[in-house]
C-alpha positions in Angstrom: 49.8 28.1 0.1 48.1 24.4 -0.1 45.2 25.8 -2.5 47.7 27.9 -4.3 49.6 25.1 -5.4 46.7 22.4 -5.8 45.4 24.8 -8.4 48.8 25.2 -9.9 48.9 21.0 -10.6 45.7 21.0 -11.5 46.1 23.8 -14.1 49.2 21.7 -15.3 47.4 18.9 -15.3 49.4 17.4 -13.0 48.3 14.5 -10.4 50.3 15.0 -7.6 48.0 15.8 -4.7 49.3 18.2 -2.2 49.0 17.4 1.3 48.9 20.3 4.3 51.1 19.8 7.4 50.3 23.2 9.6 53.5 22.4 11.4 55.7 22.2 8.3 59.3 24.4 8.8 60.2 27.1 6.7 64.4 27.4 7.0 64.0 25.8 10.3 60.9 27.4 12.0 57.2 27.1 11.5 55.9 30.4 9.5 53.0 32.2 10.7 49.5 32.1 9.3 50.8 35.8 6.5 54.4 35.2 6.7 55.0 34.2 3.2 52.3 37.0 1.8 52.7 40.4 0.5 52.3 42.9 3.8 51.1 46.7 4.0 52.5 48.8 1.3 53.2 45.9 -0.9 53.5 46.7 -4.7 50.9 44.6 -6.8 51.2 44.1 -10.5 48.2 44.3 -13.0 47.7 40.7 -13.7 46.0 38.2 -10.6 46.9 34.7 -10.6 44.4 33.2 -11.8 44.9 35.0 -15.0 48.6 34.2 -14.9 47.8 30.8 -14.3 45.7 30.3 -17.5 48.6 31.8 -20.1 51.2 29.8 -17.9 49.0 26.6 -17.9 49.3 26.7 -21.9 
C-alpha cells in the first residue's frame, strides 16, 4: 500500500512523503502481507490504476 499511495501524492503533486511501518495496526491488529487486496474470484473493472490515476490527477 506504501507505493500505492506515494504515487497517488506524487500524481497530486503533493509533498507529503509516506513512511512504511510493517507493524502498523489495521482496526487493532497487524494485516497480513494480501489482507487489504482483491482475493480469488475477485471482480476487476476495465480501467487499471495507473490509468485512473492520470484522469483523477487532473
Amino acid at each position: 500500500m506504501d507505493e500505492f499511495f506515494r504515487e497517488a501524492l506524487a500524481a497530486w503533486g503533493d509533498p507529503r512523503e509516506v513512511v512504511t511501518d510493517p507493524q502498523a495496526r489495521y482496526v487493532g491488529s497487524v494485516p497480513g502481507e494480501r489482507t487489504l487486496v482483491p482475493g480469488d474470484g475477485a471482480t476487476f473493472g476495465q480501467i487499471g490504476y495507473r490509468d485512473w490515476l492520470k484522469t483523477a490527477a487532473q
